[in-house]
N, C-alpha and C positions, 0 to 999 in steps of 0.2 A: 346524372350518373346514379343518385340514391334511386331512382325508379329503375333504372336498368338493373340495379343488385337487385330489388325486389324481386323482378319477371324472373334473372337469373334462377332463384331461390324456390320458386314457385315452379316453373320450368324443367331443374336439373336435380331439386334438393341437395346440391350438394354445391358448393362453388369449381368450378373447372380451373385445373392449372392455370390455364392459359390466358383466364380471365384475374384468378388473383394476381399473376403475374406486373396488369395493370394498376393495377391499384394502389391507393396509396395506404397508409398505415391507418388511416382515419376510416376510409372505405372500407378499409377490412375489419376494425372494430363494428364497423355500423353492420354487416354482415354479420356479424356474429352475434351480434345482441337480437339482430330482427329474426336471425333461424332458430334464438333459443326460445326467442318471445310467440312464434309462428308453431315453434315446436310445443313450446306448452300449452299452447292455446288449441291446439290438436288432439292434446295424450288423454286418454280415457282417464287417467285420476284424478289431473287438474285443470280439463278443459270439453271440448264436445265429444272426445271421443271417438274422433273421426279425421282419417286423413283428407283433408280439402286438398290437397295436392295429384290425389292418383288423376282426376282427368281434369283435361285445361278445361274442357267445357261443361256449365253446372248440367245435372239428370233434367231429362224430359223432365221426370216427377218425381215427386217421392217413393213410389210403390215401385216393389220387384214382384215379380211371377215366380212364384215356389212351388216347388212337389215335396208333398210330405215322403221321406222315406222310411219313419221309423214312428210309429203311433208314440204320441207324447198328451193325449186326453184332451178335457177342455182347459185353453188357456185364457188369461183375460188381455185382451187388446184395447186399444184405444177405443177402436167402434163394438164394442162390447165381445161376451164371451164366443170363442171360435174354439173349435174343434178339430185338433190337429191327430188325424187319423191317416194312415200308411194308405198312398196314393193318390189322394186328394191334390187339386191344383188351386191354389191359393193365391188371391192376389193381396199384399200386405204391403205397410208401409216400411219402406227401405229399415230405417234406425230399431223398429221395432221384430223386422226379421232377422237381424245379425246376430243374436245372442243363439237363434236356432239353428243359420247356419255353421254357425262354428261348432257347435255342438254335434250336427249331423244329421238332427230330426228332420230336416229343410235342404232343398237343394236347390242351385237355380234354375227355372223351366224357361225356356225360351220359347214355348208355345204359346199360340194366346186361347188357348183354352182353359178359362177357370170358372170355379164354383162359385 
């Protein structure tokens, strides 16, 4: 049943009525330590920084396909200095393009045409 709250938890983030309903007092503690222990282990301040929850299945890979939309100069990446110039099609690694997506300078391109 602890592997079923697990899938739950990964599955719904949230427990479903229907399901605490079954549960016993013990199971519902054990849920709540693993969503807090799952959640910190997630949050950008005290853990990776990243929801493992949004899809059940891990990425192809690690790289996304971005269009520059907003010239942001040279930046330094993992595979050394790039050049994030408006309109350019970039292919980056996922963790390293999210600070630019949120920001705007980056978008996702679904094309497979990159530089």
């Amino acid at each position: 049943r602890v592997e079923r709250l697990k899938n739950v938890r990964w599955q719904h983030r949230e427990l479903p009525e229907s399901v605490a309903e079954a549960c016993s007092p013990q199971e519902l503690e054990f849920y709540r330590k693993y969503d807090q222990l799952l959640t910190k282990h997630m949050s950008k301040h005290e853990g990776i920084g990243h929801d493992l929850t949004l899809d059940i299945l891990p990425p192809d890979d690690n790289f996304v396909a971005v269009r520059v939309v907003r010239d942001a100069g040279m930046q330094l990446f993992s595979s050394g200095p790039l050049g994030l110039h408006e309109g350019a099609c970039l292919r980056l690694p996922a963790d390293e393009a999210q600070p630019f997506l949120i920001s705007g300078v980056l978008k996702l391109d679904n094309r497979k045409e990159f530089i």
